[in-house]
VEXTI-817147 format. One line per 5 residues: number of its first residue (from 1); for each residue x, y, z of N, C-alpha, C. Coordinates in steps of 0.05 Angstrom, whole numbers, plus 5000, padded with zeros to 4 digits. Each point is the difference from the previous one (the first is absolute). Example, Ala and Ser with C-alpha at 12.3 -4.5 7.8 and 13.67 -1.06 7.14 Angstrom:
REM VEXTI-817147
1	5264:4886:5156:4982:5024:5000:5018:5024:5000  4993:5021:4986:5016:5024:5001:4985:5022:5014
//
This chain:
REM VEXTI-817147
1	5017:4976:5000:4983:5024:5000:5017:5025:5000  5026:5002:5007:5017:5024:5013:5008:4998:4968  5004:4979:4996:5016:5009:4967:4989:5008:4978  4970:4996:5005:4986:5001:4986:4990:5033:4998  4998:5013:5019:4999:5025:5012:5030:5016:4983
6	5025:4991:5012:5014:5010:4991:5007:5005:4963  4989:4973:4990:5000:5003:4970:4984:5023:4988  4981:5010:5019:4983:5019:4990:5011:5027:4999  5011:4994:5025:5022:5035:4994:5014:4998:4990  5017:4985:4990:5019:5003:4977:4984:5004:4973
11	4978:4998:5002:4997:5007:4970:4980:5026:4994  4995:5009:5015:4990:5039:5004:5019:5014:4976  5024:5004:5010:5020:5008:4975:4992:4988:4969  4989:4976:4998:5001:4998:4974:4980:5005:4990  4967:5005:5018:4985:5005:4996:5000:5029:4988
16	5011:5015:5018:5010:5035:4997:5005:5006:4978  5014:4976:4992:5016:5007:4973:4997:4997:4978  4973:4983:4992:4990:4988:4981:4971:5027:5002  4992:5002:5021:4983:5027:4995:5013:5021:4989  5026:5008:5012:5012:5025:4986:5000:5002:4970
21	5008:4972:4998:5008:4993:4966:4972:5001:4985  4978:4992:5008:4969:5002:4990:4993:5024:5001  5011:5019:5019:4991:5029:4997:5012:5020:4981  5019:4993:4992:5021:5012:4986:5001:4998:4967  4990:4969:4999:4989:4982:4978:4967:5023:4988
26	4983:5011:5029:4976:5006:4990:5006:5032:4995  5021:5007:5016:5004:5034:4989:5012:5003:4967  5018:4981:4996:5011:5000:4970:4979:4995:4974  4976:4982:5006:4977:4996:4985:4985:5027:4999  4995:5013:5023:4982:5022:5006:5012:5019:4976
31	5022:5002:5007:5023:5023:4986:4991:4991:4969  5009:4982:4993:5005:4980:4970:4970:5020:4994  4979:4991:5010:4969:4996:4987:5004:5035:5003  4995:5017:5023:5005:5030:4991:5010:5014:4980  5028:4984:4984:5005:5010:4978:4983:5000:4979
36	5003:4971:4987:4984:4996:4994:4968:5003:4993  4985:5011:5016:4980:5010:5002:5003:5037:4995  5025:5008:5009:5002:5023:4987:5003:5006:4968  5015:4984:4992:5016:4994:4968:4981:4991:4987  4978:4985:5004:4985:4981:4983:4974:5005:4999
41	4986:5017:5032:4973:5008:5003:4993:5031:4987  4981:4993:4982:4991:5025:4985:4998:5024:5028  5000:5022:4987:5001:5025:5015:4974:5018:4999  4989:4984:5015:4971:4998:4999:4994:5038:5008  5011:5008:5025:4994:5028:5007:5008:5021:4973
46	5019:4994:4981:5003:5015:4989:4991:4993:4963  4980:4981:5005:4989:4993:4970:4972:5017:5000  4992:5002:4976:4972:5022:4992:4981:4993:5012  4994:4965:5002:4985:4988:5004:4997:5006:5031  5010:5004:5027:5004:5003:5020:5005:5022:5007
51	5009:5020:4982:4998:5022:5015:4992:5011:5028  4972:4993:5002:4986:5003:5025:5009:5000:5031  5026:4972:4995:5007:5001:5030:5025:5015:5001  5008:5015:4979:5015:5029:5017:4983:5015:5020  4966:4988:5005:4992:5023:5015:4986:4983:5027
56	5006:4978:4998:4990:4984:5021:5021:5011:5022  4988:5000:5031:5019:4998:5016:5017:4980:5012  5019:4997:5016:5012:4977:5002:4993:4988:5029  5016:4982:5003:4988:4987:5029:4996:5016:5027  5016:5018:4999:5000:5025:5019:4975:5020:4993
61	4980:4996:4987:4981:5022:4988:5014:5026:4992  5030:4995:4986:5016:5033:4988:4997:4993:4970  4994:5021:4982:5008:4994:4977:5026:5003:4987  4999:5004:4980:5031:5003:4989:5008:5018:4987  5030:5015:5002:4998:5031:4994:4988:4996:4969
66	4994:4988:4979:4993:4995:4971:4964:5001:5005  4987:4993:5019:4980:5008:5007:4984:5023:5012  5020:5005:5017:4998:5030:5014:5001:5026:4975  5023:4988:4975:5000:5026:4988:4975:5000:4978  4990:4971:4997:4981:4994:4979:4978:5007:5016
71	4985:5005:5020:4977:5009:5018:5006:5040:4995  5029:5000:5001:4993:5037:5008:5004:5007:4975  4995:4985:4975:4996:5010:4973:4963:5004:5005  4984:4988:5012:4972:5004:5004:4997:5024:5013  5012:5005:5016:4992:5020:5027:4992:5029:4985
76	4978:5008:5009:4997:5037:4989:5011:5012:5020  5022:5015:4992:5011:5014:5026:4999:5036:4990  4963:5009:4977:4995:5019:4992:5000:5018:5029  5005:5021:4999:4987:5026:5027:4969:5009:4993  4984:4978:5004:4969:5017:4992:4992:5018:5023
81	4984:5012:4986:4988:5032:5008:4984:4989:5023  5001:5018:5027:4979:4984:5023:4985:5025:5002  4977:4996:5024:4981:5015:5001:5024:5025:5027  4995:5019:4988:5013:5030:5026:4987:4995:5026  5010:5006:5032:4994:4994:5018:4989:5021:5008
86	4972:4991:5009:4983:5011:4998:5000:5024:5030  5022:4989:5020:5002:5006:5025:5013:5031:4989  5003:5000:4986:5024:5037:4989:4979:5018:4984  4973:4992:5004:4987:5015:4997:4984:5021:5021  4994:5023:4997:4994:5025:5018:4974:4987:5006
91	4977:5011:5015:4977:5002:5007:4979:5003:4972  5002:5029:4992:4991:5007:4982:5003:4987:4970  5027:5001:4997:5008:4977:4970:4978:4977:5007  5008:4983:5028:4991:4974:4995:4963:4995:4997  4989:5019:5018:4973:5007:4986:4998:5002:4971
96	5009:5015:4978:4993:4997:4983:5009:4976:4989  5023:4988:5000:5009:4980:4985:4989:4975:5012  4991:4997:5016:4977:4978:5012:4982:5003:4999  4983:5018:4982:4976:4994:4990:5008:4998:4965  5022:5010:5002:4995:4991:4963:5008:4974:4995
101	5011:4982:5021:5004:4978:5001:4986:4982:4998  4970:5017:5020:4984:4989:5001:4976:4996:4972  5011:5024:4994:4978:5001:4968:5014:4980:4983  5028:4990:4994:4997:4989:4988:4997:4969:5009  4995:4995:5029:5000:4966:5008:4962:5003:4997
106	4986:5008:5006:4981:5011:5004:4974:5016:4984  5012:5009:4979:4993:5016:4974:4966:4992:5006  4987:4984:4992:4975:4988:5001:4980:5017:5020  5016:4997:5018:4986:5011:5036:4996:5028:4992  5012:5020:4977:5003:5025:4999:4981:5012:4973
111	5002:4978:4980:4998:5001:4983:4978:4982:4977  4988:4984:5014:4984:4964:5007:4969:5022:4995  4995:4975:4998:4970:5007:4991:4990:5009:5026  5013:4993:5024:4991:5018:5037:5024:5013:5002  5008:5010:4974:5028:5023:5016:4986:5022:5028
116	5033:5000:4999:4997:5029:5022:5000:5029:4987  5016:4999:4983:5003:5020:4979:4985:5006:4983  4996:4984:4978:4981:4989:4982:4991:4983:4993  4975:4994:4999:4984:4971:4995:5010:4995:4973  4999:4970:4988:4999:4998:4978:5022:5010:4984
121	5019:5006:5004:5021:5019:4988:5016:4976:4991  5010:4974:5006:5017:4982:4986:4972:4976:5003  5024:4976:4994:4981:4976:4994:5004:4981:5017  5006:5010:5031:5007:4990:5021:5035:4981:5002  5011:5001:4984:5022:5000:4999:5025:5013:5024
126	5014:4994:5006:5015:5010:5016:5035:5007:4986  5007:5022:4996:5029:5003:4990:5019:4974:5001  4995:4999:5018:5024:4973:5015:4995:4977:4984  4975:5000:4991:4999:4968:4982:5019:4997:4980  5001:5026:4984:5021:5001:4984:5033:5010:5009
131	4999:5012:5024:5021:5002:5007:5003:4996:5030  5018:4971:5003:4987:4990:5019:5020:5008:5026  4983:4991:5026:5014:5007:5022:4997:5040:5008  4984:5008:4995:5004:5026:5004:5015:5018:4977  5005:4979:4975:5023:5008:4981:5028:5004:5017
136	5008:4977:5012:5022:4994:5012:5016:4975:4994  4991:4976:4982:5012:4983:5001:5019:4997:4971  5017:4988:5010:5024:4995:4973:4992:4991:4989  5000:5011:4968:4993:4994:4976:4965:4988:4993  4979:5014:5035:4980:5004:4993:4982:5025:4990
141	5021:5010:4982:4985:5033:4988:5000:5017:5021  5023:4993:5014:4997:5021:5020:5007:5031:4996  4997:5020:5012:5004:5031:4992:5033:5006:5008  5018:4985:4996:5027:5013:5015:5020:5015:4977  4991:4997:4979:5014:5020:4984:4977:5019:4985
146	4977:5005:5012:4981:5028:4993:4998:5014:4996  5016:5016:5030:5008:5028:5000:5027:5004:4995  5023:4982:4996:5020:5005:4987:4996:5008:4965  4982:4983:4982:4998:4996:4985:4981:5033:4982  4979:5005:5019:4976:5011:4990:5013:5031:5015
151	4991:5015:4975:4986:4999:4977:5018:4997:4981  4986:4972:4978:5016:4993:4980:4981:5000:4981  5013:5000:4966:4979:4999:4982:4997:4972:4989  4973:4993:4999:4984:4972:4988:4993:4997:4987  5006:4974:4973:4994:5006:4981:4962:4984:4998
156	4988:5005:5021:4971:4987:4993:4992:5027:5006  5006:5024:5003:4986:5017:4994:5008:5028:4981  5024:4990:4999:5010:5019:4987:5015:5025:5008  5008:4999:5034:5000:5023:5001:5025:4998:5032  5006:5021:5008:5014:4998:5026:4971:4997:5024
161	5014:4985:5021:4972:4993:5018:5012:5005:5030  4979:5009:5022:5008:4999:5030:4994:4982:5004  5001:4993:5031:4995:4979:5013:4968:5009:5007  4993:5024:4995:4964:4998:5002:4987:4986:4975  5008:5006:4980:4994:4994:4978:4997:4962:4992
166	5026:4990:5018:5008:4974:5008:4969:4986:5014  5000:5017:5024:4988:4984:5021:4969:4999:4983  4998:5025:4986:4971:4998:4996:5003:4982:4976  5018:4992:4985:4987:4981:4974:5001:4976:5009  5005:4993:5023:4988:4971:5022:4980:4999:5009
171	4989:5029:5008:4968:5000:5010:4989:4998:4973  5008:5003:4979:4980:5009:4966:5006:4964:4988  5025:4991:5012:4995:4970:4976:5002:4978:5023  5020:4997:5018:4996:4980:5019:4978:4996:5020  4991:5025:5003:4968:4997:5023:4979:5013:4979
176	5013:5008:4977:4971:4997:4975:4976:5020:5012  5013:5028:5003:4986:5023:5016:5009:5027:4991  4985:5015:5017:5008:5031:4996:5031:5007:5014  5006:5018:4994:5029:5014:5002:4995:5014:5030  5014:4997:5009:4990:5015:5029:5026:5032:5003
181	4978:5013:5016:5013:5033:5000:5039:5002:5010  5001:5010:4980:5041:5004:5005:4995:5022:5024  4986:5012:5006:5008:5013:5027:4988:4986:5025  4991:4983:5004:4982:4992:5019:5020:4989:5027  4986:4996:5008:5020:4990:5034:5013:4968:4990
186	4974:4988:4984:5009:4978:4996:5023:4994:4984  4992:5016:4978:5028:4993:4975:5026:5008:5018  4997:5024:5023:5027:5013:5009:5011:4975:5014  4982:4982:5018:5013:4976:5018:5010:4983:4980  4983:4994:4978:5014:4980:4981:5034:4998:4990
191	5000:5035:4985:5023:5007:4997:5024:5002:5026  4991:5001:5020:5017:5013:5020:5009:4970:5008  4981:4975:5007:5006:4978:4996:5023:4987:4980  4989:5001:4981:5028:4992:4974:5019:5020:4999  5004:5018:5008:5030:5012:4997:5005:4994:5028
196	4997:4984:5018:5008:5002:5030:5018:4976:4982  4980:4969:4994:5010:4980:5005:5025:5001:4972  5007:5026:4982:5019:4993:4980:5022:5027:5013  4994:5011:5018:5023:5025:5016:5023:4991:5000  5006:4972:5001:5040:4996:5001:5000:4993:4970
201	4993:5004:4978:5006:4990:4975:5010:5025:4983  5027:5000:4997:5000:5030:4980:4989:5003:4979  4997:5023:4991:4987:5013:4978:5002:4989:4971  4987:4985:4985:5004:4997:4972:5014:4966:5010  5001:4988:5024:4998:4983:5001:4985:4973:4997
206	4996:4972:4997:4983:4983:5011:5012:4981:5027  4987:4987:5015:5011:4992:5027:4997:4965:4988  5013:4990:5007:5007:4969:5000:4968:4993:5013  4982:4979:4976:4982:4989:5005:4973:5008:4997  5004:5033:4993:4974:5013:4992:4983:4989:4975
211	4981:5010:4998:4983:4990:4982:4996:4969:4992  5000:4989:4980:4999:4961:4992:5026:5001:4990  5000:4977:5012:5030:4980:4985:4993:4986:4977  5025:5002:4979:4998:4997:4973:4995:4969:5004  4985:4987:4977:4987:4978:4996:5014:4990:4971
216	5014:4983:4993:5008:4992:4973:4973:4993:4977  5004:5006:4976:4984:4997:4986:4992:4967:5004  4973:4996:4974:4999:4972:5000:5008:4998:4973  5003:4978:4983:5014:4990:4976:4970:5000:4992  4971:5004:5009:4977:4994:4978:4982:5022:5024
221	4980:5005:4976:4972:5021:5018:4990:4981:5029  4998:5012:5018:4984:4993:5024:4979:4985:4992  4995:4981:5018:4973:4982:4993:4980:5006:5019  4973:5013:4994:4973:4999:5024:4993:4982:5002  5002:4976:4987:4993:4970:5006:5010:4991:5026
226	5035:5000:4991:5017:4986:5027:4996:5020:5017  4999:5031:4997:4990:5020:5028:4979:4987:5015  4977:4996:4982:4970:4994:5020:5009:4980:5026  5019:4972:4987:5006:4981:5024:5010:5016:5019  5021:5001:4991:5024:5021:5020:4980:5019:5021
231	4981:5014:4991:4980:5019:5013:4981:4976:5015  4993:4985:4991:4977:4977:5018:5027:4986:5022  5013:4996:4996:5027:4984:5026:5001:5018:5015  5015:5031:4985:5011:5010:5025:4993:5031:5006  4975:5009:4988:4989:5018:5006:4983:5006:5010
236	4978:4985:4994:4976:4999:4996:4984:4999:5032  5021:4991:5014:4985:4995:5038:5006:5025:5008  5019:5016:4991:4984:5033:5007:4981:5026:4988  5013:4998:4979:4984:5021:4967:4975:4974:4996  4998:4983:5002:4972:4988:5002:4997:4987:4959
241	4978:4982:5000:5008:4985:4968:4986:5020:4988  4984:5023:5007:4994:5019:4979:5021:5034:5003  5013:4993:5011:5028:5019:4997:4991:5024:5021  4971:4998:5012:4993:5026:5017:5011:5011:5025  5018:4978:5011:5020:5010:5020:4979:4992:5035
246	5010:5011:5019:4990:4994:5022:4987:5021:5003  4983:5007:5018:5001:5032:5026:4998:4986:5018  5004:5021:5015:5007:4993:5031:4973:5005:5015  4997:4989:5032:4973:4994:5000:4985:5024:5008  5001:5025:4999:4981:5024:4997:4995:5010:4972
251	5018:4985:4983:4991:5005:4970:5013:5030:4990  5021:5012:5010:5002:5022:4995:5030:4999:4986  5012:4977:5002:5029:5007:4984:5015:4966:4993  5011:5000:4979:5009:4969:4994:5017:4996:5010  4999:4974:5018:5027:4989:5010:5012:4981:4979
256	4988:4992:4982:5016:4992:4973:4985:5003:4975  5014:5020:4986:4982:5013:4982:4993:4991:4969  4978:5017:4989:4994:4979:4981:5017:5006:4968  4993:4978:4991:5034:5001:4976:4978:5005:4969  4985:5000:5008:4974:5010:4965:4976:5000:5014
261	4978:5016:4989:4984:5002:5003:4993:5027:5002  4974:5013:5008:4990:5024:4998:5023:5016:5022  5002:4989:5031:5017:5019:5013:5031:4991:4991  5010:4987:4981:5033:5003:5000:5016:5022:4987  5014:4996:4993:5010:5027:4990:4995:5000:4965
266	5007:5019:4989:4982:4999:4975:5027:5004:4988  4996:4995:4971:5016:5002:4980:5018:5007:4995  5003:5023:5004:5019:5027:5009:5025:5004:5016  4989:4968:5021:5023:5000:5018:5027:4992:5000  5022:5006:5010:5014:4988:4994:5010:4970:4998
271	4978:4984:5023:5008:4976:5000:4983:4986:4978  4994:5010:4980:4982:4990:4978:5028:4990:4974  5015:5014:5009:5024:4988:4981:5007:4981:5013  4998:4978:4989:5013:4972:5001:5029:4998:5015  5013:5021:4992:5031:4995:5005:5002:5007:5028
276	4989:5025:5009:4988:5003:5025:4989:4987:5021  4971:4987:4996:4993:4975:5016:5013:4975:5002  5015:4991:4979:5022:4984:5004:5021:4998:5016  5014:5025:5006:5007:5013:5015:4993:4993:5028  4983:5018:5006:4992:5005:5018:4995:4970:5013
281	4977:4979:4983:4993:4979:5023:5030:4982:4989  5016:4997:4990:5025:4989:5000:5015:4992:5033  5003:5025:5011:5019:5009:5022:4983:5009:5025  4967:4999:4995:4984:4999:5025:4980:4985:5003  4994:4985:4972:4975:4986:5011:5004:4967:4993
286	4988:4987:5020:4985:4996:5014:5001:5011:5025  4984:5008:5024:5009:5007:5023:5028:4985:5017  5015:5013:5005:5027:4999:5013:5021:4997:4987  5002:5007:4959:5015:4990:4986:5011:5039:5001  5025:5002:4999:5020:5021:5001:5024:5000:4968
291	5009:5024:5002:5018:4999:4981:5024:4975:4990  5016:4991:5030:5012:4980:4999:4989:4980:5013  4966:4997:4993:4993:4974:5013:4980:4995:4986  4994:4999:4969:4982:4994:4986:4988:4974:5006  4974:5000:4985:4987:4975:5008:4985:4990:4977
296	5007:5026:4981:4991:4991:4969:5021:4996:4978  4995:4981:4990:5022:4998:4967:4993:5026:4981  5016:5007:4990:5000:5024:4979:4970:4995:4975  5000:4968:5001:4982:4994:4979:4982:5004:5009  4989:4991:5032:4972:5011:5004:4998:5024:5015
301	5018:5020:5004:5005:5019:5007:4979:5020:4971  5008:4990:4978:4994:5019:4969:4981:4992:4997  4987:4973:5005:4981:4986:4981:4970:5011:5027  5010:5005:5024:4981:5003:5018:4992:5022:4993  5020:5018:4989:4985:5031:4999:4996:5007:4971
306	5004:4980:4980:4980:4998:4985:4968:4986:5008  4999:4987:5008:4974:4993:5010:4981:5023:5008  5015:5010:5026:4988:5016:5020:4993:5030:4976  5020:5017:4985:4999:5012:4979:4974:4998:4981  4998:4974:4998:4975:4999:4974:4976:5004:5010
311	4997:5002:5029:4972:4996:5007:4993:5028:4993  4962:5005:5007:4993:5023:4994:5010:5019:5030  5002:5022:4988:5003:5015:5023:4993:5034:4990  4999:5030:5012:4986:5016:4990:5020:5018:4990  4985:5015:4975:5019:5003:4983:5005:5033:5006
316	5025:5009:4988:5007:5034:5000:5015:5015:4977  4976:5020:5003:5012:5013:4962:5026:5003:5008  5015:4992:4979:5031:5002:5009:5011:5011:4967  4979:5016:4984:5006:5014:4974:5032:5012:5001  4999:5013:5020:5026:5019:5002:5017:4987:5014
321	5010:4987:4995:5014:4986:5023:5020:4989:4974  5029:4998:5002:5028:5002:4989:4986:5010:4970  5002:5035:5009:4996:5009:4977:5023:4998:4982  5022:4990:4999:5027:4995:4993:4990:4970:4988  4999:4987:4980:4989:4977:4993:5027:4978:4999
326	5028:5016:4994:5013:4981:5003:5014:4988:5024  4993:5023:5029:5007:4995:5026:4972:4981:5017  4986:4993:4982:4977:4970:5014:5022:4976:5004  4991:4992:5025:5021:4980:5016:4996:4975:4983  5015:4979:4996:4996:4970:4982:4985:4993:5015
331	4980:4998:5018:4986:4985:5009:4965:5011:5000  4998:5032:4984:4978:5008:5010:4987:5003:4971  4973:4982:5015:4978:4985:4979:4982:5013:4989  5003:5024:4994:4981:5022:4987:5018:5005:4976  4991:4999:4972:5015:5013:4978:4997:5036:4994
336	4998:5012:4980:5030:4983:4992:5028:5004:5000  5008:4992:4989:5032:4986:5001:5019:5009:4984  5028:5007:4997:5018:5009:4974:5020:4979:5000  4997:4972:5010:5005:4981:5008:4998:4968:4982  4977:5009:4985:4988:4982:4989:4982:4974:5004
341	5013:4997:5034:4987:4969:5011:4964:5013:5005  4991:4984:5009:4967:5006:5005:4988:5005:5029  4987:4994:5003:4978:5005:5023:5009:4978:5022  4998:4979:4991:4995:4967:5011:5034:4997:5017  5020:5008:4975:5018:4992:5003:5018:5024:5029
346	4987:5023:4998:5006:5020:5015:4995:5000:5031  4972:4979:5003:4991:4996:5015:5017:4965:5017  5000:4989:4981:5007:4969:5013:5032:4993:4999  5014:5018:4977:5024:4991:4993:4999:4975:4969  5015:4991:5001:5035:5009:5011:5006:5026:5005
351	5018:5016:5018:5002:5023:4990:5025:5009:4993  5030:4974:4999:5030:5023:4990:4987:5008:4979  4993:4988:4979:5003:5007:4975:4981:5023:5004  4984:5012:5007:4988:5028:5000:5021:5011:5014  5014:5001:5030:5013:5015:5005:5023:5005:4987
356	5018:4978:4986:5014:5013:4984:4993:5011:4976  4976:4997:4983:4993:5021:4986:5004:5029:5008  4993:5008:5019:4984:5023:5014:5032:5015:5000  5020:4980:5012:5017:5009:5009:5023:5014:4972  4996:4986:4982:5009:5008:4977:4997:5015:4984
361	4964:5006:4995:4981:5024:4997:5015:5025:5001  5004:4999:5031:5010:5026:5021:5022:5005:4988  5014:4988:5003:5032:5001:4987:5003:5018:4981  4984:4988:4975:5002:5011:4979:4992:5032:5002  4980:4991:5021:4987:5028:4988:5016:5021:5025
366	5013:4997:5014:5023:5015:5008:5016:5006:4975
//
């Protein structure tokens, strides 16, 4: 038994040693197959086909500096225009400019078939529908380059224009009403309002994000067919399936307004150009969709506001309007034209080929 014991410790050492040699044996394979697998395995991270996981993170949740720089090619790092703080306003300023704020969130209440001001004076519409947020939001038609801008001359009327002249051809085509008085208390809060919220923008300037963000053409005319769907999915549970919009429950002003019909805006308006409403619901609509957070494709972005466009809605002599025949915008559907395209096509598209007509026109005739 003692020897038997003892044979066992004599052989620990050889055990030791035959593991060392098996471990040594498994690091040189490890090594071998690493090469190997470097030299021989496709380079998967850096083929077309894979691309993608340059942007996966790694087991640590870090990505990789080839990722990091491919993400801050996305980033908008624009300075857009914000609303002025409102706390640096006097007593007196902020009275007026908080009620013209209020005329334009509000317009209806003032102006509504139960105005305060005048009954019946718009078509219950509120400013803000078309320029939304108070006319504060980026790249929702907001007013931040207004009073930098105005008075400028336009070619839909032919002429140099103020910002009264402005405000009232919104009350005449987007609320599809009378012109309201340039001296009145109201027009003064309006104006005193829009030059508050464009006061840091210099002169002959525009501010990052004003007005609509450009929309690329389409390669064929807008479809009202594929609009109507587009309008039944993702419009239609607020502006309603006959386009009349909501009111709110005293009936005095729309909390989502209507897009045709007797109260929408009529003919005249600006958002009756295609390129415009495209625009516009591109980068805000559906509810909660923003400039860099669309929620519509470009296709049904055009094709929706052809839809919404064709319906009936009320009309406005607009005889005099770009008495200059060759400064009519490529998109505006009244002839005629020095252009040659038609009615149909003015209205739906395609439109480079009109705009570069137009553009060439000019040229020459410089």
């Amino acid at each position: 038994m003692e020897q038997e014991q003892n044979n066992h410790k004599h052989n620990y050492p050889e055990i030791i040693s035959k593991l060392i040699n098996v471990i040594i044996a498994l690091i040189f394979i490890i090594l071998v197959l690493v090469v190997l697998l470097y030299k021989y395995l496709p380079n998967y991270c850096l083929s077309e086909e894979n691309t993608s996981l340059k942007n996966q993170p790694d087991s640590n949740g870090l990505f990789t500096d080839a990722a990091k720089q491919e993400a801050l090619k996305h980033i908008d790092t624009t300075h857009y225009w914000t609303v002025p703080n409102e706390s640096t306003l006097s007593a007196s300023e902020k009275e007026t400019i908080l009620y013209g704020r209020d005329l334009i969130v509000h317009t209806a209440l003032y102006y509504g078939p139960s105005g305060k001001i005048f009954k019946n004076n718009t078509n219950s519409m509120n400013c803000q529908n078309c320029h939304l947020e108070g006319g504060t939001k980026v790249y929702g038609n907001n007013y931040s380059s207004v009073a930098s801008t105005y008075p400028k001359y336009r070619a839909r009327s032919g002429g140099i224009e103020n910002i009264f002249k402005r405000v009232n051809d919104c009350f005449e085509r987007s609320l599809n009403e009378k012109a309201i008085d340039t001296t009145s208390k109201e027009m003064k809060a309006i104006v005193a309002y829009i030059y508050w919220l464009g006061k840091d923008v210099p002169k002959g300037q525009k501010s990052a994000g004003s007005g609509l963000k450009e929309l690329a053409f389409l390669d064929r005319a807008a479809n009202a067919d594929n609009g109507q769907k587009v309008y039944s999915e993702k419009c239609q549970s607020c502006h309603q399936a006959n386009g009349g919009g909501q009111m709110n429950g005293d009936k005095t002003e729309f909390t989502y307004p209507p897009l045709w019909g007797n109260q929408s805006y009529n003919d005249g308006a600006g958002l009756y150009r295609l390129s415009n409403f495209a625009k516009f619901v591109k980068y805000n609509m559906p509810q909660g969709a923003s400039h860099n957070s669309a929620q519509l494709s470009d296709e049904e972005a055009w094709d929706v506001s052809a839809f919404v466009n064709s319906q009936p809605r009320p009309k406005k002599n607009i005889s005099k309007d770009w008495p200059k025949i060759n400064e009519k915008p490529f998109d505006h559907p009244f002839g005629p034209y020095v252009d040659g395209f038609d009615e149909v096509q003015h209205k739906y598209g395609p439109f480079k080929k009109i705009k570069d007509k137009l553009a060439s026109l000019n040229n020459e005739k410089k």
